[in-house]
N, C-alpha and C positions, 0 to 999 in steps of 0.2 A: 716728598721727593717727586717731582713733576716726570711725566712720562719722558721725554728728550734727557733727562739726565739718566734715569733707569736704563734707556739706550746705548747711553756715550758709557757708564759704570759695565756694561757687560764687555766690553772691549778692553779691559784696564789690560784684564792676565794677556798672555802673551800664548797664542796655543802652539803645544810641540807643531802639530800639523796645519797649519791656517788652511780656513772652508772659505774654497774663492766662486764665487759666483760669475762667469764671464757672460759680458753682453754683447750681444754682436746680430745687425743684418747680412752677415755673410759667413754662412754653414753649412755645409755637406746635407743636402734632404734627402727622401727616395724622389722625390720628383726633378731635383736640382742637383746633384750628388758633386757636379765639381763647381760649385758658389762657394768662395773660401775654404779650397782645402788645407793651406798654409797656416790658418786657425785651426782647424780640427787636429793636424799635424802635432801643435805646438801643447793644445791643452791635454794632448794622449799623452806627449813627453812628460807633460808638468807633470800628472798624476805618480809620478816616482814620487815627488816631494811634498806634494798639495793633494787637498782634496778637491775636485775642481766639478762643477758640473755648468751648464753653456743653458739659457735664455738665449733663444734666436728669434729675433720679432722682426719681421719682413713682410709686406704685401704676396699676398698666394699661400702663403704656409700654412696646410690644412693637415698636419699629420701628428698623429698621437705622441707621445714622447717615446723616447726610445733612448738603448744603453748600447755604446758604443764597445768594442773590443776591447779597450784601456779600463772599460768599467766607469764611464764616465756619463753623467744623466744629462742627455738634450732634452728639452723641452721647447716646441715649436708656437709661434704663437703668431698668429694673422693680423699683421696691419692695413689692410686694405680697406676703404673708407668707399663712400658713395661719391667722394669728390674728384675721384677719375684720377689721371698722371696729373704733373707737370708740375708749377711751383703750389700749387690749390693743394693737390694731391698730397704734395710731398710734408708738405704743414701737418692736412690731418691723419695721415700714418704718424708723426713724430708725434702728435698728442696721443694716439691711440698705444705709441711704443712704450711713453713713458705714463699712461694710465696702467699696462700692462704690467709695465716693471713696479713701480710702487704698489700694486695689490698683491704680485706676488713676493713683496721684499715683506709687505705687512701679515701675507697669510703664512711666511716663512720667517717669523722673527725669533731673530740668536741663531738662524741657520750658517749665515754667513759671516766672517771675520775682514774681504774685502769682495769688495765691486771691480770689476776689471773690466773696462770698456774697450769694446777695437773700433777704431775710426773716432773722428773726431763730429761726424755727423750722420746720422742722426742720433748715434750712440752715447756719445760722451754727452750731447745736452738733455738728452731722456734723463741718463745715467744721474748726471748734476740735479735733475730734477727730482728725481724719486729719490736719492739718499740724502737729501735736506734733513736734517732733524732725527736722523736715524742714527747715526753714531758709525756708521759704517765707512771706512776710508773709502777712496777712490781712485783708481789707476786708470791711465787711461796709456793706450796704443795709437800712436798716430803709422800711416803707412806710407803716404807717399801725397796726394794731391790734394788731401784735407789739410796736411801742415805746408806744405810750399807753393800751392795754389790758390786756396780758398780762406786758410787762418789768415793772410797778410792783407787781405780786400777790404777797404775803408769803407763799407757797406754793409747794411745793417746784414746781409748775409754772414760776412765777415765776422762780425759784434757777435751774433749768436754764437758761431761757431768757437772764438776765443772764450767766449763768456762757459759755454762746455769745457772747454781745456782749465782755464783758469781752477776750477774745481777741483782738479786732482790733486792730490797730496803728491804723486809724482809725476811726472810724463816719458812714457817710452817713448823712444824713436830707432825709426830703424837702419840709419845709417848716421855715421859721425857726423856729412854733409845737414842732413835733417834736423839733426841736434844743435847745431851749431844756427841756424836760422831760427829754427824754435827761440834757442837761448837768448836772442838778439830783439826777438818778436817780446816774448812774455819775461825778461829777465829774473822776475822776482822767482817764478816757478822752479822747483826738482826737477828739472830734464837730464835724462839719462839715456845712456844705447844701451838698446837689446835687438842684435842685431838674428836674422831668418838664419834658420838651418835648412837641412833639406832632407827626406825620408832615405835614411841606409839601405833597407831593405828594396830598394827600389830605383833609386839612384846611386848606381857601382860602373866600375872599371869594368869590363866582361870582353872575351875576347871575340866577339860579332864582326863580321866584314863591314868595311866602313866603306858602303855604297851607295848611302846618301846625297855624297857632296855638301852642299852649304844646307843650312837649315833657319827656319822662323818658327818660333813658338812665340803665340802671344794674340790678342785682340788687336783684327782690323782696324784700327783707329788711327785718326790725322796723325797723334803725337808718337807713333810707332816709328814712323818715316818709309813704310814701308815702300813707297814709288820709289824711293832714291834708292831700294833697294833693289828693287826690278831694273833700275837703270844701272846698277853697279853690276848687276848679276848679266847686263847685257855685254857687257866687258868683259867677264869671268871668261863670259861663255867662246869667247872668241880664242882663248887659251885653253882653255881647259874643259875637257868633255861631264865636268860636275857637275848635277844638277842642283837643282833650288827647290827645297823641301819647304814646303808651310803651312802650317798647324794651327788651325784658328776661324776663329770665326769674327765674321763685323762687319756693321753697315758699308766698307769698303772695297767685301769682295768682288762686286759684279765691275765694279772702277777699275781693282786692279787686274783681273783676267784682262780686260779689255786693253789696258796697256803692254799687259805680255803681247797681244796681239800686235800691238802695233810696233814694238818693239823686235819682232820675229822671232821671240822665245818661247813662242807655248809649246811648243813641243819639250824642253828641258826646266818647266816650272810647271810644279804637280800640287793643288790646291788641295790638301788633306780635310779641312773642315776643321770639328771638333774632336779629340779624342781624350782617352781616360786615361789617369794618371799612369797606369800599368804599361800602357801605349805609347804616351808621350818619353817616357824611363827606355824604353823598348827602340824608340826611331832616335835617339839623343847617342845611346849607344853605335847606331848605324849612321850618325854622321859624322863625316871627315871637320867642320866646323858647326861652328853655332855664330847668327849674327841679330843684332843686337842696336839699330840704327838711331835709336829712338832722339826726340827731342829732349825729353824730360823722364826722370823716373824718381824711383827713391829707393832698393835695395831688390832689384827684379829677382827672383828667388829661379825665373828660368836662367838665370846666369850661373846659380849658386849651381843646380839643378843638373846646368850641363859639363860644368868642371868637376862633380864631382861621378861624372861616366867619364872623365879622362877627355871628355869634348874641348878642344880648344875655343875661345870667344873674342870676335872680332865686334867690339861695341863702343857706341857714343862715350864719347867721357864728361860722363853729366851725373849730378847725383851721387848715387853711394858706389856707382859701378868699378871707380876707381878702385874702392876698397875694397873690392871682390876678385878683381884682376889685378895684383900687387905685383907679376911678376912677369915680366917677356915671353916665360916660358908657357904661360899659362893664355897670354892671347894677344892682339893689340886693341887699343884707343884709338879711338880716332875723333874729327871734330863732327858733330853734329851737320850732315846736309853736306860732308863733304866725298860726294862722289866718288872721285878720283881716288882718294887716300882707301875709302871701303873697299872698293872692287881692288884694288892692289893688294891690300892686306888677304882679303879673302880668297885672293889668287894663289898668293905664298902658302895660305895654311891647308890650301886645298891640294897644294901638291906636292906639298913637304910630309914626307916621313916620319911621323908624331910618333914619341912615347905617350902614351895614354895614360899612366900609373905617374909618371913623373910630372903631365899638364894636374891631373889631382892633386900630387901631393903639393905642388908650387903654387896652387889656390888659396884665397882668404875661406874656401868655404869647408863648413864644420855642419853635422850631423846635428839631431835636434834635442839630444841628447846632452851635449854639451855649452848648445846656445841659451835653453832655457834658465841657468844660472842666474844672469843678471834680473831676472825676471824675479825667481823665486827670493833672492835677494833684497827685491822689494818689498814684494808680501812679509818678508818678515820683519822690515824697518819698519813699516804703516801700521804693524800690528804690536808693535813695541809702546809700552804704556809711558 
């Protein structure tokens, strides 16, 4: 009996509880504490059903392993290479990632029943690489700009990146929109939705004065739309004394101050930075809207995040946001870059008299409790002999 079969033969049985091993460069550190917290969020929920413990192999990650509150074992592992950033870089971290994961898939063998990758790069191609020959299924999470920006590219960038996906036994995705380009890209593939929940205990309805006004959670970045934001909010402001809250950090901020400037609003746009999840839970409660302008997305969890503080959401209708805001009551759509339609919408909901418990309950969004379902569902078809 050849070692590879001895492999694929311990997987026959089916275990009451499958031991999932998740891989992923984006996780909660002590040095990085909000780098994927919607992952650490998600494998605290699983551990109701699964045994789960997280491989986090990123450039900087120098810290011992550690056990989280759900009782779940991180383990940090440093990809950072002598070959610097950029595309040099990013090559020999993904060798380094997946030298990383195959020695500890070989010094942990029979530990695990499936491989669960988040992202489709660098993750899911290490992921492909080190469970060759191991008998171990593979799952894999796409989230947003590896499956609708980067899987469909007819360049060897591309090739890699499907050539990763291609290897699962299944494919998440995280919104219907996702799954449906997935399905159309890799036909022959299991793609499936498992769609983001959002933390209960931290994101609720509470009865805080809502003196916020409009609100931005999210990274400074071109595909946010955040100018058009500042330009919509130059309109709000001519009506309505609400200010313009926003949360974030990125290469954009010094651009955008400078056009509150020229736009004569810095006085009612208040550049917050970076804050913690407790924080961000905390200012979503205190504002009258949530906006949302962006180009592109794939299932923004600050959307999920802020309807489920009863925050109304005025956002692009792009991606999976659709299916987050399913109800009038809960917020409006608008078209991407269209100006006029934003600052109107944001107008209304800024000085309209919200039920807060009822924008919740008229949301697509559900706790993480009840989202990891389709998820766990998986792990036990791939672990089915």
């Amino acid at each position: 009996m050849t070692e590879d079969t001895i492999a694929t033969t311990a997987h026959m049985k089916v275990p009451a509880r499958p031991r999932v091993l998740v891989v992923t460069h984006l996780f909660p550190s002590a040095h990085a504490p909000m780098r994927g917290p919607w992952v650490a969020e998600q494998v605290d929920a699983l551990m109701a059903y699964v045994d789960v413990e997280v491989l986090c192999c990123t450039p900087g990650a120098s810290e011992p392993p550690s056990v989280r509150d759900s009782g779940v074992l991180v383990t940090y592992v440093n990809t950072s290479t002598f070959l610097g950033e950029g595309r040099t870089g990013l090559i020999g971290s993904t060798l380094v990632y997946t030298h990383a994961l195959k020695r500890h898939l070989k010094e942990n063998r029979g530990r695990y029943d499936v491989v669960h990758a988040h992202f489709a790069f660098p993750d899911a191609f290490a992921a492909a690489r080190a469970t060759r020959r191991t008998g171990i299924p593979l799952i894999v999470t796409l989230h947003g700009t590896d499956a609708l920006g980067v899987a469909p590219r007819r360049d060897i960038i591309g090739m890699v990146v499907r050539w990763g996906i291609k290897a699962a036994k299944i494919v998440l995705c995280v919104s219907e929109d996702m799954t449906a380009v997935v399905r159309k890209l890799l036909p022959d593939l299991d793609v499936r939705v498992a769609v983001n929940g959002f933390d209960d205990s931290l994101f609720r309805v509470t009865e805080t004065k809502r003196d916020l006004g409009v609100l931005f959670v999210g990274l400074l970045l071109p595909v946010k739309n955040v100018h058009s934001l500042l330009r919509a909010h130059a309109r709000v402001h001519e009506k309505t004394d609400a200010p313009l809250t926003i949360v974030g950090h990125g290469p954009l901020r010094e651009e955008l101050e400078e056009l509150s400037a020229e736009l004569g609003i810095v006085d009612s746009v208040h550049f917050l930075g970076h804050k913690s999840r407790a924080e961000v839970a905390s200012i979503m409660q205190r504002a009258r809207v949530l906006a949302l302008p962006s180009s592109s997305e794939g299932y923004p969890l600050v959307v999920v995040e802020a309807l489920a503080c009863g925050t109304p959401v005025v956002a692009s209708r792009v991606g999976g946001i659709p299916e987050i805001i399913t109800s009038d009551a809960a917020g409006t759509l608008v078209a991407p870059g269209d100006t006029e339609s934003l600052a109107g919408a944001l107008t209304a909901w800024a000085t309209t008299d919200v039920d807060h418990t009822a924008v919740a309950a008229a949301s697509g969004a559900r706790p993480w409790s009840a989202m990891v379902l389709p998820i766990v569902d998986a792990y036990k078809d791939v672990t089915r002999p």
